[in-house]
C-alpha positions as CSV (number, residue, x, y, z in Angstrom):
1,X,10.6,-7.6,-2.4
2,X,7.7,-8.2,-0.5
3,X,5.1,-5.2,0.6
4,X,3.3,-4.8,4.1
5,X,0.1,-3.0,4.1
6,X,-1.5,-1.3,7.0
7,X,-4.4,-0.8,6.7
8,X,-6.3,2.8,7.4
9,X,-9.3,3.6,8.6
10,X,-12.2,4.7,6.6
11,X,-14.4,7.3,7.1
12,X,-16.7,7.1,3.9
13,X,-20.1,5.7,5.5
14,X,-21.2,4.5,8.7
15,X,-21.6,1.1,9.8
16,X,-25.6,-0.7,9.6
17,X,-27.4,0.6,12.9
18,X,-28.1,-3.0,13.7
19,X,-24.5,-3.8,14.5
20,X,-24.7,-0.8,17.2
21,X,-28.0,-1.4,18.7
22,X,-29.4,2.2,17.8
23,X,-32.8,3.1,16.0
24,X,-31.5,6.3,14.3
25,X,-28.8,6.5,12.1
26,X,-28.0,9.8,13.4
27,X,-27.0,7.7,16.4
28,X,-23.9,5.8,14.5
29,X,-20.8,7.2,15.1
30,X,-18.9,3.9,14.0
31,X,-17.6,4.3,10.3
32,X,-14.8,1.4,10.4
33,X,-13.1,-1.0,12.4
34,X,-9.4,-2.6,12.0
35,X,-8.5,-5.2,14.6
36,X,-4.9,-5.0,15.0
37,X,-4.4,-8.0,17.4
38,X,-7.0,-9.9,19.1
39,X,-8.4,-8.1,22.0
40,X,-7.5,-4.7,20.7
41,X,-9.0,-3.0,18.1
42,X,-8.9,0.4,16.3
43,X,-12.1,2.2,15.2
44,X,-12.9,5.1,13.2
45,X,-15.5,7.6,14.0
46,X,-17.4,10.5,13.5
47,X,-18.5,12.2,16.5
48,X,-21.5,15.0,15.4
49,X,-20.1,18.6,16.1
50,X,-22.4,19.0,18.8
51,X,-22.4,16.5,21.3
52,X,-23.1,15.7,25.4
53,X,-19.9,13.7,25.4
54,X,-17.6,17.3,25.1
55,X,-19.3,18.8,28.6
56,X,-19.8,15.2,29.8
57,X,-16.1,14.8,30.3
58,X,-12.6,16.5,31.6
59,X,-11.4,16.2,27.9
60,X,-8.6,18.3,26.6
61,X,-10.7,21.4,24.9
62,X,-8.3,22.3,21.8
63,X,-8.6,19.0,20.4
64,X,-12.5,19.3,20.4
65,X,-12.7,23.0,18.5
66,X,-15.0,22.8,15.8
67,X,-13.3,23.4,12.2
68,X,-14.0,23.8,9.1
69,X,-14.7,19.9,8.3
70,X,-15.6,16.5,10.5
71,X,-12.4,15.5,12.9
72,X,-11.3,11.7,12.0
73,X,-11.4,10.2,15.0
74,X,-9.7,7.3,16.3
75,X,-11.1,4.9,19.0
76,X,-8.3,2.4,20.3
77,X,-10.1,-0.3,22.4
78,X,-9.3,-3.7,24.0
79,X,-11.5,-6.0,25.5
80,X,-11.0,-6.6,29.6
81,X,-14.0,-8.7,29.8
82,X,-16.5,-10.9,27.7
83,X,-19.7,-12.0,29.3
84,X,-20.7,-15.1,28.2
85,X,-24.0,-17.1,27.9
86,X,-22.8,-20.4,27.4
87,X,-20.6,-20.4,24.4
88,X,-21.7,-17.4,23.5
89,X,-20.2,-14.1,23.9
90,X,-23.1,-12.0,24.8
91,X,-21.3,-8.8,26.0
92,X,-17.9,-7.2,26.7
93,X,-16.2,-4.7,28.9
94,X,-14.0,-2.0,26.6
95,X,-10.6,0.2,27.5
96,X,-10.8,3.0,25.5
97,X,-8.7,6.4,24.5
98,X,-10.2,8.6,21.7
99,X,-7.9,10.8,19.7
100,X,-9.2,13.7,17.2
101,X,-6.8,14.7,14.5
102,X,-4.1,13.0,16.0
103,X,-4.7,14.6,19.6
104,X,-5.7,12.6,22.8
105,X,-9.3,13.8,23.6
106,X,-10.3,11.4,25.9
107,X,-7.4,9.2,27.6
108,X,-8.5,6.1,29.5
């Protein structure tokens, strides 16, 4: 018999600053990251409870209700674009949806 493992997302610490480009870890939302099939990846993160991304956008106000503990959140993104410097990728265009507790927050 042979077993197939998914793998989960884990939520237990946030990734170094330095692969995000932010000073403050404060600022790191990123706590894991799973690519499922090259260009698309799935991410976990933890968005702080208080936020200018909820009144930033038309997102779906039930799935953002603070509870009792941190949502998971799940980032699915794939690449559309890679800038390149040569033969170096030096940036990239992302398609994003963001789903907290298993409810679309922000679609694409």
């Amino acid at each position: 018999m042979t077993a197939v493992l998914e793998p989960t997302l884990s939520y237990s610490s946030s990734i170094p600053r330095a692969h995000v480009h932010r000073a403050a870890i404060c600022e790191v939302f990123l706590t894991d990251i799973i690519c499922e099939s090259y260009p698309q990846f799935r991410l976990g993160v933890q968005l702080p409870r208080v936020h200018s991304y909820y009144s930033d956008h038309n997102i779906d106000l039930d799935s953002v209700r603070v509870g009792p503990a941190p949502a998971a959140e799940v980032l699915d993104a794939t690449i559309t674009a890679e800038k390149r410097r040569g033969a170096d990728i030096v940036g990239i265009t992302l398609a994003m949806t963001l789903a907290l507790d298993g409810s679309a927050a922000a679609p694409p």
